[in-house]
N, CA, C and O atoms as CSV, one atom per row, in Angstrom:
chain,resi,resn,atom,element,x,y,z
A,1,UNK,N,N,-12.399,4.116,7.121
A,1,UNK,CA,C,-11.101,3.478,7.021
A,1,UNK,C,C,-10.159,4.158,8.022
A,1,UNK,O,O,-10.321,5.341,8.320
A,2,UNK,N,N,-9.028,3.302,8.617
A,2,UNK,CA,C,-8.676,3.878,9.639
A,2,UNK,C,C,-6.921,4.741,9.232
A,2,UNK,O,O,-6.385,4.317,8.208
A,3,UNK,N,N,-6.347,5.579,9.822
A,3,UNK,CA,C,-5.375,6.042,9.400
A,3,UNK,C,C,-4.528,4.803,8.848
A,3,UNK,O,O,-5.041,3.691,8.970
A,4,UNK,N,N,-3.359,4.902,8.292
A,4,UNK,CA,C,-2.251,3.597,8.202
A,4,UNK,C,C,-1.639,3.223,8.955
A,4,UNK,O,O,-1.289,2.050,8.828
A,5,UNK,N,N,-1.130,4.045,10.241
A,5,UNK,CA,C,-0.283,4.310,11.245
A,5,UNK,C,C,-1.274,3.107,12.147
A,5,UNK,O,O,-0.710,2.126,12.631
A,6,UNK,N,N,-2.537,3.273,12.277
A,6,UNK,CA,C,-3.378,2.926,12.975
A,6,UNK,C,C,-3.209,1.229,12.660
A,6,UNK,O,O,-2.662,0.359,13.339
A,7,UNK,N,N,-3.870,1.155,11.423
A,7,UNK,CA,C,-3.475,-0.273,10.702
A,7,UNK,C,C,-2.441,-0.904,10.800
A,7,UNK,O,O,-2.503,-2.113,11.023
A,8,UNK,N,N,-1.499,-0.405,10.692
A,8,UNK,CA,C,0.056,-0.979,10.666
A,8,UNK,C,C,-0.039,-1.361,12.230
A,8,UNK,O,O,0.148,-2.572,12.351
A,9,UNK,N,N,-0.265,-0.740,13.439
A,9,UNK,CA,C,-0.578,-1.276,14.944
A,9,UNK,C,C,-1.129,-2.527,14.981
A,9,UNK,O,O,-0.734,-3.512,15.604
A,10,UNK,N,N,-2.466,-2.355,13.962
A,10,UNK,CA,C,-3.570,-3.386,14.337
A,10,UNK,C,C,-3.078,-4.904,13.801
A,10,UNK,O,O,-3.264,-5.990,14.351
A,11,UNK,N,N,-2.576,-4.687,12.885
A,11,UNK,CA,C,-2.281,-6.121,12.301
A,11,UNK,C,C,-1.081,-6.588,12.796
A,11,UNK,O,O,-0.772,-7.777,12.722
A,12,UNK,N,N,-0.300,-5.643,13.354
A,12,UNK,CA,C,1.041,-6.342,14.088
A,12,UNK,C,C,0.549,-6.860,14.998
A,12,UNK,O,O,0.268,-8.040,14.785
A,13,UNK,N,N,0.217,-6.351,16.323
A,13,UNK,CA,C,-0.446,-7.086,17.205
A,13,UNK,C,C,-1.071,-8.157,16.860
A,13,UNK,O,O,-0.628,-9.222,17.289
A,14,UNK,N,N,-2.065,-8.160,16.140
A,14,UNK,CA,C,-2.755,-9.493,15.652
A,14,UNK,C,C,-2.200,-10.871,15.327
A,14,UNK,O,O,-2.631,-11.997,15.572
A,15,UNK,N,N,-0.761,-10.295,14.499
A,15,UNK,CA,C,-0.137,-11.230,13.995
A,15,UNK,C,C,0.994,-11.860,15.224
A,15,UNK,O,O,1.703,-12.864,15.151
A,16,UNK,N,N,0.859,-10.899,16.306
A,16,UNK,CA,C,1.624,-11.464,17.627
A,16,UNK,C,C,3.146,-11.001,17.768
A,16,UNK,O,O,3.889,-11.340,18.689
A,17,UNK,N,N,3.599,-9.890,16.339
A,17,UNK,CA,C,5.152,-9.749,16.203
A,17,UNK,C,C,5.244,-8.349,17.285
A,17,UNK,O,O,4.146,-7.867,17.564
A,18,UNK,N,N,6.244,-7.798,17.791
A,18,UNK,CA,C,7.340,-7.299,18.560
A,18,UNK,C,C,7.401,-5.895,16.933
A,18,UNK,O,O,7.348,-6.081,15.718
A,19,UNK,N,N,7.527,-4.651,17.748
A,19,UNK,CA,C,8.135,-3.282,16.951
A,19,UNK,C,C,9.153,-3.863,16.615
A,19,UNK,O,O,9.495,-3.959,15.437
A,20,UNK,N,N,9.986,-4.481,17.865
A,20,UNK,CA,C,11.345,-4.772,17.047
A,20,UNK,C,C,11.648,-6.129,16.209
A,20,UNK,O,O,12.737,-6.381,15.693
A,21,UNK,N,N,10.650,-6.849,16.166
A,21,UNK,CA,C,11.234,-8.072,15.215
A,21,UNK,C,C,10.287,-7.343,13.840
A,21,UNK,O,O,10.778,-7.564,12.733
A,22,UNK,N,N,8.966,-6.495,13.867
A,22,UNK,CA,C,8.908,-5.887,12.642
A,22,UNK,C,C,9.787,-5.102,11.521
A,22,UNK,O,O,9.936,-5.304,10.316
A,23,UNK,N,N,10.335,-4.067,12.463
A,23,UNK,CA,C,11.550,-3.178,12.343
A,23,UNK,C,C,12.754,-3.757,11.680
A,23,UNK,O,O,13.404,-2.980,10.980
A,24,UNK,N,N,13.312,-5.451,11.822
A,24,UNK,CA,C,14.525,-6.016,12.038
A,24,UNK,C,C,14.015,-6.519,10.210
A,24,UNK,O,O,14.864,-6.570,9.321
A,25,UNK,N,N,12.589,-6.827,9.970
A,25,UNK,CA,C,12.149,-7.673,9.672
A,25,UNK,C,C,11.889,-6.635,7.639
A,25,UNK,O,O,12.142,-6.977,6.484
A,26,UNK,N,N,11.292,-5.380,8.279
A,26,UNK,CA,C,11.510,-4.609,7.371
A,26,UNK,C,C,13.004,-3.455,7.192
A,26,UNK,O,O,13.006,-2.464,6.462
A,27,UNK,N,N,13.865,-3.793,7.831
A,27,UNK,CA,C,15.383,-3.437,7.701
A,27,UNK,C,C,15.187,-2.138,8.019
A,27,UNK,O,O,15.558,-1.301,7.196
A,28,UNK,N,N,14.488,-1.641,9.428
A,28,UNK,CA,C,14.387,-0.207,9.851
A,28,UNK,C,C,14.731,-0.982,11.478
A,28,UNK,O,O,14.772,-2.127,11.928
A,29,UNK,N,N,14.981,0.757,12.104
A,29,UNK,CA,C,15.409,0.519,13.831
A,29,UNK,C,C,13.922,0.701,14.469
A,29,UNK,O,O,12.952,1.348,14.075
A,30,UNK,N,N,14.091,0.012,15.418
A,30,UNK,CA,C,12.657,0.246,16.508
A,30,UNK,C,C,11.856,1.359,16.465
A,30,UNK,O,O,10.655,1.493,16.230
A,31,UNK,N,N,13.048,2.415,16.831
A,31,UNK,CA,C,12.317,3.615,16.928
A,31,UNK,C,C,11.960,4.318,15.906
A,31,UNK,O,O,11.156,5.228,16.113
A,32,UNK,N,N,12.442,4.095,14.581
A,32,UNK,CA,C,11.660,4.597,13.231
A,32,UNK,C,C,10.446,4.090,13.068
A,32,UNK,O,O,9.510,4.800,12.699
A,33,UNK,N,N,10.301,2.633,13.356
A,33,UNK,CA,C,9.282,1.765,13.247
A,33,UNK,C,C,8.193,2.345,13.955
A,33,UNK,O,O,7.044,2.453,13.527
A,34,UNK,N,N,8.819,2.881,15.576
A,34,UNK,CA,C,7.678,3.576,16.566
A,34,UNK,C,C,7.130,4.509,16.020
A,34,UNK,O,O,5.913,4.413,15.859
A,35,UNK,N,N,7.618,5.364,15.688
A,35,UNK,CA,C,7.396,6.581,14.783
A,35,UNK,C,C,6.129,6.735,13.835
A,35,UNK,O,O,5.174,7.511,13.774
A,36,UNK,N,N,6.737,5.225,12.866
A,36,UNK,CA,C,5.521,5.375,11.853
A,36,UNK,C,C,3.957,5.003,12.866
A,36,UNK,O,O,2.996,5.726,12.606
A,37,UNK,N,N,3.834,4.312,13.557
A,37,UNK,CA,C,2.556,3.558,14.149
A,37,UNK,C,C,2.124,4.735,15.173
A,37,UNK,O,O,1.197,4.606,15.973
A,38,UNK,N,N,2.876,5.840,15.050
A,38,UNK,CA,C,2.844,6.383,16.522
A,38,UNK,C,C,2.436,7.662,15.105
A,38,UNK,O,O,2.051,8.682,15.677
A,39,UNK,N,N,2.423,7.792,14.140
A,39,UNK,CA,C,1.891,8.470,13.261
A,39,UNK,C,C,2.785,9.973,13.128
A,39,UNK,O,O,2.242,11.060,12.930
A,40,UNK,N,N,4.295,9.756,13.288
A,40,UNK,CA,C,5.064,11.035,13.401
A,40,UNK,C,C,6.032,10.696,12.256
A,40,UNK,O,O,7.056,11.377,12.193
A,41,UNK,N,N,5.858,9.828,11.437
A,41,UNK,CA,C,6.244,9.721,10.334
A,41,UNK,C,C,5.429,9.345,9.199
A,41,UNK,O,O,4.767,8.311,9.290
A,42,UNK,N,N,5.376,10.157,7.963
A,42,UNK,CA,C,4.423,9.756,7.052
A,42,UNK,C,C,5.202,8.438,6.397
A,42,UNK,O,O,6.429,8.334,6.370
A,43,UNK,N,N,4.142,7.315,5.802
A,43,UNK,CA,C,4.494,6.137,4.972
A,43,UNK,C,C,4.762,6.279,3.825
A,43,UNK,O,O,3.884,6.974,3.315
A,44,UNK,N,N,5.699,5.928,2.936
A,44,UNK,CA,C,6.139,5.893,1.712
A,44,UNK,C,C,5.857,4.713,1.288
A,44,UNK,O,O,5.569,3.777,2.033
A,45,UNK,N,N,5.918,4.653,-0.010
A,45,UNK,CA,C,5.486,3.462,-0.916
A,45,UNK,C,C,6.109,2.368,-0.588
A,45,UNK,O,O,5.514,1.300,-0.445
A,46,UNK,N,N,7.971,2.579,-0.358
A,46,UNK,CA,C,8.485,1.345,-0.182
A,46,UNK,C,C,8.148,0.962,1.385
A,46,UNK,O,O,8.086,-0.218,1.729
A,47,UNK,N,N,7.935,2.042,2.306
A,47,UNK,CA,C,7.765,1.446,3.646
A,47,UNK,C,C,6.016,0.508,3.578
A,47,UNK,O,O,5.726,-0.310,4.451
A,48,UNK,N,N,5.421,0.715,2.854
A,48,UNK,CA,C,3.776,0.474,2.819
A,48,UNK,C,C,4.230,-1.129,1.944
A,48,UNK,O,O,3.636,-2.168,2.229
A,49,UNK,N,N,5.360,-1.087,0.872
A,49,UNK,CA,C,5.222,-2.432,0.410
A,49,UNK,C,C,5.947,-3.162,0.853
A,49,UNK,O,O,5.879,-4.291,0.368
A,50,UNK,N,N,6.848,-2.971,1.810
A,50,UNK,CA,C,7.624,-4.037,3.066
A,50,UNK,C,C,6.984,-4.679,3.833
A,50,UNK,O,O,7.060,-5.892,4.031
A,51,UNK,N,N,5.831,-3.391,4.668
A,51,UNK,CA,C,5.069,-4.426,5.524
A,51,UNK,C,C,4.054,-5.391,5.183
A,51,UNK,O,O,3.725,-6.373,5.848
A,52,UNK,N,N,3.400,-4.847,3.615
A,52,UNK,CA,C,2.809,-6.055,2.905
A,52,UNK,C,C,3.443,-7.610,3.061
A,52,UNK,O,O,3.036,-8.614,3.644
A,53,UNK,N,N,4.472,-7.356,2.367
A,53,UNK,CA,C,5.424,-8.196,1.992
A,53,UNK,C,C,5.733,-8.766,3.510
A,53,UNK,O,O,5.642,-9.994,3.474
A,54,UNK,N,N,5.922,-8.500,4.256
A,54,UNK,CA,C,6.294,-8.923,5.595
A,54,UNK,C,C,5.358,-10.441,6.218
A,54,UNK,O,O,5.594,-11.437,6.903
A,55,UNK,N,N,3.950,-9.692,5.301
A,55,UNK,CA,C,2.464,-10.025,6.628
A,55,UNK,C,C,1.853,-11.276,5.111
A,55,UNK,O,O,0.890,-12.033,4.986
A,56,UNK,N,N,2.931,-10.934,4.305
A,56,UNK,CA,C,2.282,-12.164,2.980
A,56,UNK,C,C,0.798,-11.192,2.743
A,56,UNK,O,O,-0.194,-11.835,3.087
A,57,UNK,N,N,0.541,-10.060,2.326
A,57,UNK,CA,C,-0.677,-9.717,1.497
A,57,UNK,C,C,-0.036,-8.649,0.814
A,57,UNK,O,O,1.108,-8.202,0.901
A,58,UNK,N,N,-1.298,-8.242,-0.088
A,58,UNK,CA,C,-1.310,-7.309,-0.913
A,58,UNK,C,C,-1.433,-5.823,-0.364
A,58,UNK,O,O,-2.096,-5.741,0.670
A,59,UNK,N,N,-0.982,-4.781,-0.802
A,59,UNK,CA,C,-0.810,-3.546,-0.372
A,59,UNK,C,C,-2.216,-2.674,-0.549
A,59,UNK,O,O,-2.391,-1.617,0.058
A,60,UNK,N,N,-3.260,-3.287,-1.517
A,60,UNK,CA,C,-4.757,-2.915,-1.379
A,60,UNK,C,C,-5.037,-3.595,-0.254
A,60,UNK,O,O,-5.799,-2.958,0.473
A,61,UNK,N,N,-4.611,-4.983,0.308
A,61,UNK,CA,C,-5.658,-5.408,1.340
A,61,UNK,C,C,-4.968,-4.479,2.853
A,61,UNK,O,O,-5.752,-4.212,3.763
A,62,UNK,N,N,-3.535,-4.078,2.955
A,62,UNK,CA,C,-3.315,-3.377,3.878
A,62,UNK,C,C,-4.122,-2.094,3.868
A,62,UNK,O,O,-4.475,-1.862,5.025
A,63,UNK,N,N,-4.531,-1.222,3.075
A,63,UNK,CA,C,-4.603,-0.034,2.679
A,63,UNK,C,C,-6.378,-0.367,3.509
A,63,UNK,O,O,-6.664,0.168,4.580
A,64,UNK,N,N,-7.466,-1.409,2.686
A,64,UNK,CA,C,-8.463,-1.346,2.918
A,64,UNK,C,C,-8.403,-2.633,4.059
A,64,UNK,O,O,-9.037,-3.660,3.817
A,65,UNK,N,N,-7.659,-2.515,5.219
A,65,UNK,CA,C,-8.132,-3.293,6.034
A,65,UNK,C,C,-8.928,-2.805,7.336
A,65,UNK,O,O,-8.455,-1.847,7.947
A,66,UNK,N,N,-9.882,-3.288,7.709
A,66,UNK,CA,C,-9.815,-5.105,7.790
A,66,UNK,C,C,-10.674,-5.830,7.013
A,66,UNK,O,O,-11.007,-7.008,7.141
A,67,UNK,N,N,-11.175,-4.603,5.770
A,67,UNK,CA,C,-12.297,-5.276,4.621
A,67,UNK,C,C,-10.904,-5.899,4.031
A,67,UNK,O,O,-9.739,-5.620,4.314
A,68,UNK,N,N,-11.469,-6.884,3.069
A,68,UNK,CA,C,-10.855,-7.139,2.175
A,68,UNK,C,C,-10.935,-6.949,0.561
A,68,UNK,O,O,-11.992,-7.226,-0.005
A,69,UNK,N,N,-10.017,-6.561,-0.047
A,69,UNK,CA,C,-10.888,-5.834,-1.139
A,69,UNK,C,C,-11.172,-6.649,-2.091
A,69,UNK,O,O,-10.392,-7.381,-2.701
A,70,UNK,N,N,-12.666,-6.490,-2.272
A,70,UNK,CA,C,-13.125,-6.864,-3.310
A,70,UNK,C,C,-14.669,-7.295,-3.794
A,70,UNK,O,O,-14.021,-7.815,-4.702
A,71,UNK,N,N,-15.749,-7.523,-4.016
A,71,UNK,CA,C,-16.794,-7.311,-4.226
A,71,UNK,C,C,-17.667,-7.442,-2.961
A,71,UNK,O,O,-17.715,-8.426,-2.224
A,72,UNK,N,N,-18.331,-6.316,-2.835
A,72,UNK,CA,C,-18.952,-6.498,-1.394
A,72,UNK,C,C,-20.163,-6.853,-1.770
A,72,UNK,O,O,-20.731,-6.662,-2.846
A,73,UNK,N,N,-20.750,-7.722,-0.205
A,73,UNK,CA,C,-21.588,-8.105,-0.437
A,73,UNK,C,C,-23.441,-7.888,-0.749
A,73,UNK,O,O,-23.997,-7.144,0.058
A,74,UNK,N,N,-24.019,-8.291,-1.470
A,74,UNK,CA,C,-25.062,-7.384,-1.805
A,74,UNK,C,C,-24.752,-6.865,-3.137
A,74,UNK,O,O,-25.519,-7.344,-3.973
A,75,UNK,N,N,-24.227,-6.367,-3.437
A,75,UNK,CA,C,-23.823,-6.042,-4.836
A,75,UNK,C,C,-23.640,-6.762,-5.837
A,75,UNK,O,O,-22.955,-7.763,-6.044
A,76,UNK,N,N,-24.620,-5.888,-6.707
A,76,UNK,CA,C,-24.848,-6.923,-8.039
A,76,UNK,C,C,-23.370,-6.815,-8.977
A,76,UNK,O,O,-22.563,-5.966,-9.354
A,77,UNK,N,N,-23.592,-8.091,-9.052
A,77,UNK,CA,C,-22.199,-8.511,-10.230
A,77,UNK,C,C,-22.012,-7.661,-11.183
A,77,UNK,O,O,-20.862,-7.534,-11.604
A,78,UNK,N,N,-23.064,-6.886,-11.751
A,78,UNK,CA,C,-22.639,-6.327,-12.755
A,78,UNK,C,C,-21.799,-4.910,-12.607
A,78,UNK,O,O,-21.219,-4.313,-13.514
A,79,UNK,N,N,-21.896,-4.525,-11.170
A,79,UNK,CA,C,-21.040,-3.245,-10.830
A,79,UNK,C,C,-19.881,-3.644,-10.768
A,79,UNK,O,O,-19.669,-4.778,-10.337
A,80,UNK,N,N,-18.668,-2.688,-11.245
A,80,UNK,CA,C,-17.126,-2.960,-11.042
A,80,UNK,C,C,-16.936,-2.148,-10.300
A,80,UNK,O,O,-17.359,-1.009,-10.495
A,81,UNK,N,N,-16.089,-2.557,-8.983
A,81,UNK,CA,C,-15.460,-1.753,-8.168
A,81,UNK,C,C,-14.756,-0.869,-8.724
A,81,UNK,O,O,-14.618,-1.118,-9.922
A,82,UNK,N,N,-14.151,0.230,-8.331
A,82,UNK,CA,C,-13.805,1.563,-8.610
A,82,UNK,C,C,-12.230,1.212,-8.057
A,82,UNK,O,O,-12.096,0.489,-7.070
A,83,UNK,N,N,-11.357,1.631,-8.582
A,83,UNK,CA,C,-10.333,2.218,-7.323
A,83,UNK,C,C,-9.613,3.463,-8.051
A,83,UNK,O,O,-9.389,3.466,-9.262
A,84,UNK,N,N,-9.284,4.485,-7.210
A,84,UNK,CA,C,-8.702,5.615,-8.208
A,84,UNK,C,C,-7.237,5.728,-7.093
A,84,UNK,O,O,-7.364,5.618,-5.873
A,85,UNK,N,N,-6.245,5.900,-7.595
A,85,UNK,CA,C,-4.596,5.621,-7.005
A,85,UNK,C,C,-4.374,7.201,-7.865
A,85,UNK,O,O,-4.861,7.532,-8.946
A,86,UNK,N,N,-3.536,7.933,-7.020
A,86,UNK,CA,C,-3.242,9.214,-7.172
A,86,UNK,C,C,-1.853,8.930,-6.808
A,86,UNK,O,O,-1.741,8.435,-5.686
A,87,UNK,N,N,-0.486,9.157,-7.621
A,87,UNK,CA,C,0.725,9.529,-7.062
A,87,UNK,C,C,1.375,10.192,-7.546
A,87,UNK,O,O,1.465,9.813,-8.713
A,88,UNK,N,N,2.180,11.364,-7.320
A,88,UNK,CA,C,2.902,12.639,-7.681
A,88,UNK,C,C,4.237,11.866,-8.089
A,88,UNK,O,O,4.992,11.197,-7.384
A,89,UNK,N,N,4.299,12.211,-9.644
A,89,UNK,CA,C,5.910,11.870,-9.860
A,89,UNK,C,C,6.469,12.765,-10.693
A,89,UNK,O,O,5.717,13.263,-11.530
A,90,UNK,N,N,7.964,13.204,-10.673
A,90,UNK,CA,C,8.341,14.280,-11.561
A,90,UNK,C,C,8.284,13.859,-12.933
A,90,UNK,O,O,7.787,12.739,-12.820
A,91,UNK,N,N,8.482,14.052,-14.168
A,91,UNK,CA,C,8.322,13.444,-15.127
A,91,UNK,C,C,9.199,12.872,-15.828
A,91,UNK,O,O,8.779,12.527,-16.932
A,92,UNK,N,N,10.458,12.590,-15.575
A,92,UNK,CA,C,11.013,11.338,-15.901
A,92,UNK,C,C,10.726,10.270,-14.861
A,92,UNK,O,O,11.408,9.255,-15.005
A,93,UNK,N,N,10.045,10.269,-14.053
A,93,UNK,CA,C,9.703,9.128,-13.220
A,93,UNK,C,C,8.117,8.564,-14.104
A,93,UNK,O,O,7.888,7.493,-14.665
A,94,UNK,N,N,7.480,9.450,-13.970
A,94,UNK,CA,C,6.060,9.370,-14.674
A,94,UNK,C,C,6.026,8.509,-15.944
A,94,UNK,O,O,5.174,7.655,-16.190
A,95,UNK,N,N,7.478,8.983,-17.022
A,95,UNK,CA,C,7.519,8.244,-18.238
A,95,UNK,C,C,7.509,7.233,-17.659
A,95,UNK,O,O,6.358,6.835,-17.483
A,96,UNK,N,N,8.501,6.392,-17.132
A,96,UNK,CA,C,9.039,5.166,-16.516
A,96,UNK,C,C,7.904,4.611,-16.239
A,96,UNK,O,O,7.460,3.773,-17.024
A,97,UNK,N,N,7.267,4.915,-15.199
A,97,UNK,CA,C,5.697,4.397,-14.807
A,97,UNK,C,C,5.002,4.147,-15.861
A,97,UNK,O,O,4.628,2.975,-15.895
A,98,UNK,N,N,4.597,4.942,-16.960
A,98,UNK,CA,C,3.921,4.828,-18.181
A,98,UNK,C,C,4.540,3.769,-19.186
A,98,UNK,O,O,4.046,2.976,-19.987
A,99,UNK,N,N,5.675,4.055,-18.848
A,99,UNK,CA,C,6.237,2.990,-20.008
A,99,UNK,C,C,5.995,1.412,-19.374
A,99,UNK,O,O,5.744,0.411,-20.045
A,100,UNK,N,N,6.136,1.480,-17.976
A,100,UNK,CA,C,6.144,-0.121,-17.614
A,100,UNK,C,C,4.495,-0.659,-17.488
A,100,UNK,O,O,4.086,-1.760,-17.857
A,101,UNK,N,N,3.730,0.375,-16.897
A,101,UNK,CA,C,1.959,0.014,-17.341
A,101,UNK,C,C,1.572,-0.218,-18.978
A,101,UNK,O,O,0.833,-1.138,-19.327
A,102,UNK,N,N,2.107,0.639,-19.826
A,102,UNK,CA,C,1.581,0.583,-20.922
A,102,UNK,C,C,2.477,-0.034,-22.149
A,102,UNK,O,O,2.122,-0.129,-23.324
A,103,UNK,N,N,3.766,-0.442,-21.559
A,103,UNK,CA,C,4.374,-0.918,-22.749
A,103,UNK,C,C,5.153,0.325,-23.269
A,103,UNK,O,O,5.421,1.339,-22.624
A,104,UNK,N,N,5.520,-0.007,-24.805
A,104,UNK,CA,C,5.935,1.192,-25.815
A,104,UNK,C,C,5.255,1.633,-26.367
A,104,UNK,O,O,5.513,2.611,-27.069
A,105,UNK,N,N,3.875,0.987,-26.264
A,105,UNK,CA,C,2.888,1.799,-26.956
A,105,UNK,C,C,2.033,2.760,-26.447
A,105,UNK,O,O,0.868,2.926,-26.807
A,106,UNK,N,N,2.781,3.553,-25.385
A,106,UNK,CA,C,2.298,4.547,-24.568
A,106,UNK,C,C,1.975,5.661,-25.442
A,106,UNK,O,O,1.245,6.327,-24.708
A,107,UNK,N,N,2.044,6.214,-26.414
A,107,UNK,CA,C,1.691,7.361,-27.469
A,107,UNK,C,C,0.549,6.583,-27.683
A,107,UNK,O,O,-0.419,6.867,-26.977
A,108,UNK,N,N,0.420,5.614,-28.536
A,108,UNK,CA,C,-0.553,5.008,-29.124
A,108,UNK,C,C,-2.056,5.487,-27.653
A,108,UNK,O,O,-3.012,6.260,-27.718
A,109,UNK,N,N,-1.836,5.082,-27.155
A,109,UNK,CA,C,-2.642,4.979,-25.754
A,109,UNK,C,C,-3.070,6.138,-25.247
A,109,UNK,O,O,-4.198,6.189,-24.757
A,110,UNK,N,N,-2.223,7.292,-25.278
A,110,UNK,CA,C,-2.177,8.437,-24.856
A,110,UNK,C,C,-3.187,9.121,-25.648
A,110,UNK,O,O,-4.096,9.693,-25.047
A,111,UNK,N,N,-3.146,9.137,-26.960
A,111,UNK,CA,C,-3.318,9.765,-28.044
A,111,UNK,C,C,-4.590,9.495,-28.285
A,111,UNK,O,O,-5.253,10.515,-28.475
A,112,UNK,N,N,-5.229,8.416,-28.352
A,112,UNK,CA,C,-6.962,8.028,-28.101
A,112,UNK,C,C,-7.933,8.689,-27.653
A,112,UNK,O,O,-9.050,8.176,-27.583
């Protein structure tokens, strides 16, 4: 899989847009925009779900492109793909997260 910086290049080009109509497009300046593709800025969540949102896909299919995710081929149906998502949050952010994945019945859940 290729860096993001890398990706974020590949599919702009592809899609035929300009740093700066991306940039204009995700409400950043050119040269921040350069930055990230040029890999001197790390991506944050909201910058990773703008350009989704930009290109009309999902932020797994940016992440695993230019596969697309989801059962590869050869593989028997009965295997479920895996995905494991790791993100650092302080812990009133963490509740929040927990509470909106799991509802109020996040003890209940926890506690199992």
């Amino acid at each position: 899989m290729a860096p993001l910086n890398e990706t974020f290049k590949k599919i702009r080009e592809i899609k035929g847009i300009s740093q700066i109509e991306l940039a204009e497009r995700m409400k950043k300046t050119q040269s921040a925009y350069a930055r990230i593709e040029l890999g001197k800025t790390k991506i944050d969540f909201e910058t990773l779900e703008r350009f989704a949102n930009t290109f009309q896909m999902s932020i797994i299919d940016v992440i695993t492109y230019p596969e697309k995710w989801g059962p590869l081929e050869g593989r028997e149906e009965k295997e479920e793909p895996k995905v494991t998502l790791q993100i650092e949050l302080n812990k009133a952010k963490k509740d929040q997260v927990l509470k909106l994945a799991f509802g109020e019945n996040i003890l209940e859940i926890l506690n199992k």
